[in-house]
ROKOL-52527 format. One line per 3 residues: for each residue x, y, z of N, C-alpha, C. Coordinates in steps of 0.02 Angstrom, whole numbers, padded with zeros to 5 digits. Layout:
X:Y:Z:X:Y:Z:X:Y:Z; ...;
REM end
This chain:
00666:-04166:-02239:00706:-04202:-02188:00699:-04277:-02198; 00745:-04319:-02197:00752:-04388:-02191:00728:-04406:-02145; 00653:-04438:-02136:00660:-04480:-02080:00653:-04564:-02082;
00670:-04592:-01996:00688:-04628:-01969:00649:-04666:-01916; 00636:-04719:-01936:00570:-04749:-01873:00649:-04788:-01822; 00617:-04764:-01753:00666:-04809:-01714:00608:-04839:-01680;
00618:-04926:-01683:00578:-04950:-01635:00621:-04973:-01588; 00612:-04953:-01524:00656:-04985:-01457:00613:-04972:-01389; 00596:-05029:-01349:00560:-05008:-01297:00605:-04997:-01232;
00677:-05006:-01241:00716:-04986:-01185:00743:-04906:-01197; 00717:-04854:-01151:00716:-04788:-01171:00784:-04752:-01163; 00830:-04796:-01155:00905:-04768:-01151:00920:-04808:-01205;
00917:-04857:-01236:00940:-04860:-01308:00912:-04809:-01347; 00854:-04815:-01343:00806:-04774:-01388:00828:-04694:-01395; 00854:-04685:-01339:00896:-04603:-01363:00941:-04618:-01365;
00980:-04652:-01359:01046:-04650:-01381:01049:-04658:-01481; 01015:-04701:-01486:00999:-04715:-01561:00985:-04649:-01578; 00943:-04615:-01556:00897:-04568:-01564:00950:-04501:-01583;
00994:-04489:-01526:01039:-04428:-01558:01088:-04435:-01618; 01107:-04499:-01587:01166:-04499:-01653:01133:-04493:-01721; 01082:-04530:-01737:01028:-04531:-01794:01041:-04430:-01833;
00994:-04393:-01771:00999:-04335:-01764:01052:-04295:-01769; 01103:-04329:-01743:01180:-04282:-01767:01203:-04295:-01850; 01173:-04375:-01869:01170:-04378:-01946:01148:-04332:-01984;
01105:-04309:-01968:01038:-04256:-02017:00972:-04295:-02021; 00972:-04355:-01983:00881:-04390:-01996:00847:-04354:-01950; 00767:-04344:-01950:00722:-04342:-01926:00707:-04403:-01883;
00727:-04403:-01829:00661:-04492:-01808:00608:-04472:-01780; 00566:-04539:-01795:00503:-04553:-01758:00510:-04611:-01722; 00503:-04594:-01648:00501:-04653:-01600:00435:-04699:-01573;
00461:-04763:-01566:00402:-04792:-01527:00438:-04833:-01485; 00391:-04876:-01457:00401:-04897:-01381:00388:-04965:-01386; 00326:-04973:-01438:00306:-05065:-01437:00282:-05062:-01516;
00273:-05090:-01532:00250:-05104:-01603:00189:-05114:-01628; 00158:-05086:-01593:00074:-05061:-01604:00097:-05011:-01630; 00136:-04952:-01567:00152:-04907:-01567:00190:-04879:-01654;
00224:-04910:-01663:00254:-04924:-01730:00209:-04914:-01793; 00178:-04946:-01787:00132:-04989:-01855:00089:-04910:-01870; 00070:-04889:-01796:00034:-04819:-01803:00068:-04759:-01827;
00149:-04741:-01796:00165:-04695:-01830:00194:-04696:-01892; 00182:-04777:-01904:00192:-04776:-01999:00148:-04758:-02013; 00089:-04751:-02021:00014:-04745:-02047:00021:-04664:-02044;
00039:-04645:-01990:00050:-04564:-01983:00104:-04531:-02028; 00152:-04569:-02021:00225:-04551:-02059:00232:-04588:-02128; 00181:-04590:-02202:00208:-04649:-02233:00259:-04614:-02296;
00304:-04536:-02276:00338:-04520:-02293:00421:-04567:-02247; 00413:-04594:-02219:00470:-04642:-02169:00526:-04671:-02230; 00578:-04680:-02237:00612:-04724:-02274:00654:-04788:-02249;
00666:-04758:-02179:00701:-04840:-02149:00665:-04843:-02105; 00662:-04907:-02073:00647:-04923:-01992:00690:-04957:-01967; 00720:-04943:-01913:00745:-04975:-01863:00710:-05018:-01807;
00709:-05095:-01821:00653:-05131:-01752:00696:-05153:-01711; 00680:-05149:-01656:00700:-05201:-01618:00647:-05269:-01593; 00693:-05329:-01585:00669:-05395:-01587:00619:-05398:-01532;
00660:-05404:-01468:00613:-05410:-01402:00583:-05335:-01393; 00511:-05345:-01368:00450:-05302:-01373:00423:-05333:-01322; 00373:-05301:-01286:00295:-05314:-01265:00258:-05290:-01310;
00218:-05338:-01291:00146:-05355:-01357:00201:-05389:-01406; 00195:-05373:-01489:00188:-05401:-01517:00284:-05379:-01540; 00303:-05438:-01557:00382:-05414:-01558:00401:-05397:-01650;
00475:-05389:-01647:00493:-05364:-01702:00481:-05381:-01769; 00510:-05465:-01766:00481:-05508:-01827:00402:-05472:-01857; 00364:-05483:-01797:00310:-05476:-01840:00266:-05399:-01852;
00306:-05346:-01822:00301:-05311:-01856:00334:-05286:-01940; 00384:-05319:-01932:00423:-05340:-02002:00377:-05346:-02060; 00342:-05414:-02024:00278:-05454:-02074:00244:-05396:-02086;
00221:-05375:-02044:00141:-05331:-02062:00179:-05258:-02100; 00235:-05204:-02098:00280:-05185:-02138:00255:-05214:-02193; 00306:-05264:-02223:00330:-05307:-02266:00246:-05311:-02322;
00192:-05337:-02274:00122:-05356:-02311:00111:-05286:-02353; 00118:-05228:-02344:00075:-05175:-02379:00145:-05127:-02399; 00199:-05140:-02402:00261:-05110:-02395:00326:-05130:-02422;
00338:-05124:-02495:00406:-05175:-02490:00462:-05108:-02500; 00425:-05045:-02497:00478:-05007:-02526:00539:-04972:-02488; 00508:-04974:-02403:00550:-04958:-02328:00611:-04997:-02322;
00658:-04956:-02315:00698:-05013:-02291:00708:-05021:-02217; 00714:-05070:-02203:00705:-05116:-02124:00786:-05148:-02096; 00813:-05118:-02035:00871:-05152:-01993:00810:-05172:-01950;
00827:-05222:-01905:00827:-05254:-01870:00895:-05254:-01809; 00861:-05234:-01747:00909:-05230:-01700:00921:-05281:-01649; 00959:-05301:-01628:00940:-05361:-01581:01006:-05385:-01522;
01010:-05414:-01470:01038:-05406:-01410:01068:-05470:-01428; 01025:-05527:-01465:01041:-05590:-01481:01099:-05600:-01539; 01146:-05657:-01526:01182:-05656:-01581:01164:-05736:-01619;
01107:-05765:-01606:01107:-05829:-01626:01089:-05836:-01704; 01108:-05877:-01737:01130:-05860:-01837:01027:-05872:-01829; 01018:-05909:-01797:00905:-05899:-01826:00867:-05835:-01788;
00892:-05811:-01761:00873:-05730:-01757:00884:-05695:-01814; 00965:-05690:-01841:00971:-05649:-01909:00929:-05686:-01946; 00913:-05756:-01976:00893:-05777:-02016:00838:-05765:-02019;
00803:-05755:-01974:00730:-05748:-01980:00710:-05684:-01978; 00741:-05647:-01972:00722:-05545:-01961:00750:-05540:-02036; 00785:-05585:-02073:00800:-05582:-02153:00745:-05621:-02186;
00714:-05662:-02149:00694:-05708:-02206:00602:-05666:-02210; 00568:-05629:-02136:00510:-05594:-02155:00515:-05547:-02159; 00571:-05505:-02188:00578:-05446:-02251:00638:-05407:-02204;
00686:-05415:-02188:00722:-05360:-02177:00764:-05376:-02191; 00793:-05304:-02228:00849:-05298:-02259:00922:-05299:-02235; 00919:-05290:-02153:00971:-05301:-02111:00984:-05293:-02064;
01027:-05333:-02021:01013:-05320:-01943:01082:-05294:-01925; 01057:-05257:-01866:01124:-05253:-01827:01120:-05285:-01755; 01190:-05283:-01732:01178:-05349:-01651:01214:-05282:-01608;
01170:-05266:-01556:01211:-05219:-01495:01247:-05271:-01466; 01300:-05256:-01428:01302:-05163:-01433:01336:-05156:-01491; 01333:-05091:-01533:01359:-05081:-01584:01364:-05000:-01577;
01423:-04998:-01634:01457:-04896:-01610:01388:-04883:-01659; 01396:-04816:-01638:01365:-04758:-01678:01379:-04752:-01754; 01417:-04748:-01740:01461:-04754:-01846:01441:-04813:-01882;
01444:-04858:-01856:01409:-04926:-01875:01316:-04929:-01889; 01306:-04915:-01856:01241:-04882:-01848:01221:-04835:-01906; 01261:-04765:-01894:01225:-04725:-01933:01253:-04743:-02030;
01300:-04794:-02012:01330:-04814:-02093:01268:-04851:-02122; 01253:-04898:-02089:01210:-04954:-02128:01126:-04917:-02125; 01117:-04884:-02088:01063:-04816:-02121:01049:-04780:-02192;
01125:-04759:-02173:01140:-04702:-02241:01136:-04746:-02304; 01158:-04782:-02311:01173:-04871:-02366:01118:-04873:-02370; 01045:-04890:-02327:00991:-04913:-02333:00959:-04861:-02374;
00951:-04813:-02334:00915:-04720:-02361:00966:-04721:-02433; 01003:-04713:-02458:01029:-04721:-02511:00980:-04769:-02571; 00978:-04818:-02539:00950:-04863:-02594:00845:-04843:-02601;
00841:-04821:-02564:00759:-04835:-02524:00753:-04761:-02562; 00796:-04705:-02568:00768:-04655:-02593:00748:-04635:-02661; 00790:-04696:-02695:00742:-04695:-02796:00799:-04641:-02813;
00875:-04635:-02783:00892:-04574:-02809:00966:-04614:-02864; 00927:-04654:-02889:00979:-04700:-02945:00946:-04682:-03012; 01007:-04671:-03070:00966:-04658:-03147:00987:-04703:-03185;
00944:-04717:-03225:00960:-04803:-03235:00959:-04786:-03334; 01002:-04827:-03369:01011:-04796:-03412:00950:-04838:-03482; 00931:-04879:-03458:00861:-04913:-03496:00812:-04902:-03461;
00726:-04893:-03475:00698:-04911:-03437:00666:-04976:-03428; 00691:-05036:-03448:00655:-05095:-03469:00722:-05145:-03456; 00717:-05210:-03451:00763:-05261:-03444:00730:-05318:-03452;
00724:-05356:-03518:00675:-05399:-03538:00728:-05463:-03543; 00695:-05496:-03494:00732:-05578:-03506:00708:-05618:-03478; 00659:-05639:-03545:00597:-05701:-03514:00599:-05743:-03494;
00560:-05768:-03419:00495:-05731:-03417:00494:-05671:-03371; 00545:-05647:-03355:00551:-05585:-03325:00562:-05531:-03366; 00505:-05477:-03343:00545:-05402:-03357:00538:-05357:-03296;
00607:-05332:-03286:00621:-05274:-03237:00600:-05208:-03281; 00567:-05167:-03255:00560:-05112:-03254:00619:-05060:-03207; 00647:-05037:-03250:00708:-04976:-03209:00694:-04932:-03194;
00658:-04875:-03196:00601:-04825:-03180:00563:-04813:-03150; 00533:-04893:-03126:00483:-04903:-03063:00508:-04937:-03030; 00542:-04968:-03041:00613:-05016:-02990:00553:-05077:-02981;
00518:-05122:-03019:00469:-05149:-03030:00478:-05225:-03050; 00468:-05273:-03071:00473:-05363:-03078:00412:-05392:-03108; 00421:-05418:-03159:00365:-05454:-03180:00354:-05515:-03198;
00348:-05567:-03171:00359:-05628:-03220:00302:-05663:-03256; 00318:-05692:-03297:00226:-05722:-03342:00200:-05634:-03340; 00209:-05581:-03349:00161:-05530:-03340:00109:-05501:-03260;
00148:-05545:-03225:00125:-05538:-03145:00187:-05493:-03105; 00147:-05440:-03062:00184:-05407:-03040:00247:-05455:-02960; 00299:-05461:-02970:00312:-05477:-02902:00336:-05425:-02872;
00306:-05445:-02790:00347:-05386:-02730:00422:-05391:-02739; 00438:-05330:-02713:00518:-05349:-02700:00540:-05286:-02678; 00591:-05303:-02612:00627:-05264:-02567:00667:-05226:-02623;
00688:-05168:-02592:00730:-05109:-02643:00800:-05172:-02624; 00813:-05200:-02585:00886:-05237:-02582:00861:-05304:-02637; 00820:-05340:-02624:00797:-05387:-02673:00800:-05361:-02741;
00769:-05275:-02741:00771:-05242:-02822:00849:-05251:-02848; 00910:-05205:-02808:00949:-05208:-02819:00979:-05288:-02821; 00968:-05339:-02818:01024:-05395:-02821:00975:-05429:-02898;
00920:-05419:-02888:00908:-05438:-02963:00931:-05403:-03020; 00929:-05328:-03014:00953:-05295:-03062:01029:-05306:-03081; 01063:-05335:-03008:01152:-05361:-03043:01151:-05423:-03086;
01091:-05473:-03073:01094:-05528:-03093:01070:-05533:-03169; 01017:-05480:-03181:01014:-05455:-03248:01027:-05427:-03263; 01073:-05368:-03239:01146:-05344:-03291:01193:-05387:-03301;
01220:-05448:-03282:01277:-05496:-03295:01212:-05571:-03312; 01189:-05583:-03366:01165:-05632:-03347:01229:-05693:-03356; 01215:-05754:-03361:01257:-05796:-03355:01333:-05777:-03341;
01331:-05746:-03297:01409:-05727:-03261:01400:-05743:-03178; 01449:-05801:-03159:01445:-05804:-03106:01468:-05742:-03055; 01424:-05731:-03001:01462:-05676:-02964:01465:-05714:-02883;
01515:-05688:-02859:01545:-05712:-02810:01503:-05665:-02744; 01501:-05696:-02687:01470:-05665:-02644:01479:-05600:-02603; 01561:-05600:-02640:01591:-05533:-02623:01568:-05488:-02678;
01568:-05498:-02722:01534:-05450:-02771:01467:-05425:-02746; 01422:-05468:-02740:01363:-05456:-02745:01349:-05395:-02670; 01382:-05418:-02598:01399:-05390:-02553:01390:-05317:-02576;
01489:-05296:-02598:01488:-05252:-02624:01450:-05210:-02654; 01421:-05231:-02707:01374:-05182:-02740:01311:-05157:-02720; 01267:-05202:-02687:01227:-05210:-02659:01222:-05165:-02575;
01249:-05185:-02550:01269:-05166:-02498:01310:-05100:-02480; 01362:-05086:-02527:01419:-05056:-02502:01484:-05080:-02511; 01549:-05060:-02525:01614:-05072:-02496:01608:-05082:-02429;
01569:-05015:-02392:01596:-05011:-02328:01541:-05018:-02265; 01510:-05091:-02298:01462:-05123:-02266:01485:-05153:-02219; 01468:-05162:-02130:01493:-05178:-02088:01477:-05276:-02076;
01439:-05295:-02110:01394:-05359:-02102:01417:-05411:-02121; 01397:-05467:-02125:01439:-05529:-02148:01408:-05557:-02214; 01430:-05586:-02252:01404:-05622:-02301:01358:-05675:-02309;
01351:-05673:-02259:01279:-05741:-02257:01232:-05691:-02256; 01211:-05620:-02254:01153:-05581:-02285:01151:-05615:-02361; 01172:-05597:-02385:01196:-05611:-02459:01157:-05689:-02483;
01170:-05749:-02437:01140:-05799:-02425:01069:-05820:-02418; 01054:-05762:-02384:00979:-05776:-02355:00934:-05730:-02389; 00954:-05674:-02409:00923:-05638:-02461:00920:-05673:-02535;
00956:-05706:-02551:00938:-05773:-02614:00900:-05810:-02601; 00897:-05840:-02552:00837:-05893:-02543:00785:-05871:-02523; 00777:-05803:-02505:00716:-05745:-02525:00686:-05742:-02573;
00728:-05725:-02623:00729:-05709:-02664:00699:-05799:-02705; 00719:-05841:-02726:00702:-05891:-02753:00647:-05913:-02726; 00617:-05893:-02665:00549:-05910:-02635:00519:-05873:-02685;
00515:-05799:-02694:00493:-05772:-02741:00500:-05781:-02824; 00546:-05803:-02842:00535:-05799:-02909:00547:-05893:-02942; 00572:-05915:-02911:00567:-06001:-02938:00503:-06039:-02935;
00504:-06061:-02983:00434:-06125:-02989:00442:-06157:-02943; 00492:-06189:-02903:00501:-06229:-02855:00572:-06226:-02816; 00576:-06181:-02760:00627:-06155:-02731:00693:-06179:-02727;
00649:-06278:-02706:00713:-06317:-02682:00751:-06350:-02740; 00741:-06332:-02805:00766:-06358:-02864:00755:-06275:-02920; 00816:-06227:-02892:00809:-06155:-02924:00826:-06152:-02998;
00809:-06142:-03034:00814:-06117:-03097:00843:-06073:-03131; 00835:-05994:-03107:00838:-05943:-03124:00893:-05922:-03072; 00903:-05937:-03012:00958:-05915:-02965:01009:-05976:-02951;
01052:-06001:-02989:01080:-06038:-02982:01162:-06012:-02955; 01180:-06096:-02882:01240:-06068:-02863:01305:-06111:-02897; 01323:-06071:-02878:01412:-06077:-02906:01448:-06124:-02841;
01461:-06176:-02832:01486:-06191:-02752:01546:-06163:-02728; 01561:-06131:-02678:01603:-06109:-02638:01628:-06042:-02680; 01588:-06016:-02710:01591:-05956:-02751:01541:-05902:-02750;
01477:-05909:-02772:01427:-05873:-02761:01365:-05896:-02799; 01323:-05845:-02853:01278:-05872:-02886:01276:-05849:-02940; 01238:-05882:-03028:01227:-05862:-03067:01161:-05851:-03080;
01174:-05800:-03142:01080:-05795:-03151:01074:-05820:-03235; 01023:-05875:-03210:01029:-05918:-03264:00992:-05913:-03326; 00938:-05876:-03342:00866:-05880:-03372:00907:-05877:-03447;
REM end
């Protein structure tokens, strides 16, 4: 069975999430606060997505994200939230999640950007090398893996996938609709400034010096290249 962490401490979202999930075919595991959370990951570390929500008692969404994120890059993480202000998304993107959604939002919407996530998070891609050498990086395709100088870097299965487009096309600019697309889905409900903020994720991680990128270079009013 697929399962599904829902974190929500309002208990009529929380089933409502909860059936439709269930009319999908997921399994969920619910919690209430994000103690609560952190524990039935430890119990559940068969889980493949989580669903957080932002506002919590005790300790809120972001930072269960973080603590996720610290021992975990392989889950994939929405982020749910009541707020529509652009540094809420930015910041539930920038300490590891792969994507948010803003209530109210339908069910279909919901259970789409799940299935997209569980898609990518399940390793059920066959990759036709196992190696992608382009120094000082090598991707490993097999372990869905990053190395640069010979050092392992973390990286989100969405971070895996946007490097792996950038080193299948190297020096080809791709446009932010591309990257969207592939990455994401056609029939991804979200806006393109994910796309945005997951790069400068991403260049935190892999540039010598973020604010002068190297290896992720943009294209203006187009998208980005990968330069190495």
């Amino acid at each position: 069975m697929k399962k599904v962490l829902v974190l929500e401490d309002e208990a009529n979202i929380r089933s409502f999430v909860v059936i439709n999930l269930k009319r999908a075919g997921y399994e969920t595991i619910e919690a209430g606060t994000g103690e609560e959370a952190l524990e039935q990951l430890q119990r559940n570390p068969d889980i493949k997505v989580a669903l957080l929500d932002i506002m919590l008692p005790g300790i809120d969404g972001f930072e269960v994200c973080r603590r996720i994120r610290a021992s975990n890059s392989q889950i994939g993480i929405i982020m749910l939230t009541a707020r529509t202000q652009e540094m809420d998304k930015v910041t539930g993107l920038m300490t590891g999640a792969d994507d948010y959604v803003t209530k109210p939002f339908s069910p279909a919407e919901l259970t789409a950007r799940v299935d997209a996530l569980y898609r990518r998070t399940g390793g059920a891609v066959t990759e036709n090398a196992d190696e992608i050498s382009q120094p000082p990086f090598l991707l490993n395709t097999r372990n869905r893996t990053l190395e640069k100088n010979g050092q392992r870097i973390k990286l989100t299965q969405v971070e895996y996938a946007i490097v792996k487009l950038f080193m299948d096309n190297p020096g080809k600019a791709l446009s932010r609709e591309d990257i969207l697309d592939t990455v994401w889905g056609r029939d991804y409900f979200g806006e393109l400034k994910i796309v945005d903020v997951n790069i400068r994720r991403l260049r935190i991680k892999l540039e010598d010096d973020p604010t002068n990128p190297v290896y992720i270079n943009t294209v203006w009013g187009y998208g980005y290249k990968w330069g190495v």
